[in-house]
C-alpha positions in Angstrom: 32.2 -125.4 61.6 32.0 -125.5 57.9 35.1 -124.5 56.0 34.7 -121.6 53.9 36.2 -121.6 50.4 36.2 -118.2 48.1 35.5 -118.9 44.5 35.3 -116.6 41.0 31.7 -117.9 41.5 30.9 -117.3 44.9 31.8 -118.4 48.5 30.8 -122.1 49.2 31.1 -123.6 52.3 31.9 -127.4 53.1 32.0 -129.9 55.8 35.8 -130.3 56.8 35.2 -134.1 56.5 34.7 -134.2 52.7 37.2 -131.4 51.6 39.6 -133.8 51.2 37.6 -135.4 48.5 36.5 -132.4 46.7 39.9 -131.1 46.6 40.3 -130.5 42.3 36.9 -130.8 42.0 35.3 -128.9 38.7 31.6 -127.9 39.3 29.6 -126.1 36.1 26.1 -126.0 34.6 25.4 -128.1 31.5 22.5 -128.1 29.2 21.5 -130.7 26.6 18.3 -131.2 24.5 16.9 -133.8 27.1 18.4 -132.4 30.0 19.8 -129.4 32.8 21.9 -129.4 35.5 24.9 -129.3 37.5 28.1 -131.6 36.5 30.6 -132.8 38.9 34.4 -133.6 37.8 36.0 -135.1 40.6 39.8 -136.2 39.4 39.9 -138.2 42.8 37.0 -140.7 41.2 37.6 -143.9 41.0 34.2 -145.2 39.7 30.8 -143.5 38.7 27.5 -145.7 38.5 25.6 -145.9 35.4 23.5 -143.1 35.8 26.6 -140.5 36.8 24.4 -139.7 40.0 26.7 -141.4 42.6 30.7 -141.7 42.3 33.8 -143.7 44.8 37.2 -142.0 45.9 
């Protein structure tokens, strides 16, 4: 029941309840001297807590 969105990247699939708030949404891979992983940029965000793992629409 997943929707299936085609990407440069790759085919993802997502619940049809949260597409609306990943609509825009900007996903890549960042590496720093202290840490790895993936970043989210969500232009529907209203607010991100202090350590940028959780975010409100």
């Amino acid at each position: 029941m997943d929707e299936r969105v085609e990407t440069p990247a790759g085919t993802l699939f997502i619940d049809p309840m949260s597409i609306l708030y990943l609509i825009g949404s900007e996903m890549d891979w960042q590496e720093d001297d202290f840490a790895e992983g993936f970043v989210f940029r969500n232009p529907n965000e209203k607010g991100r807590c202090g350590c940028g793992e959780s975010f409100t629409v």
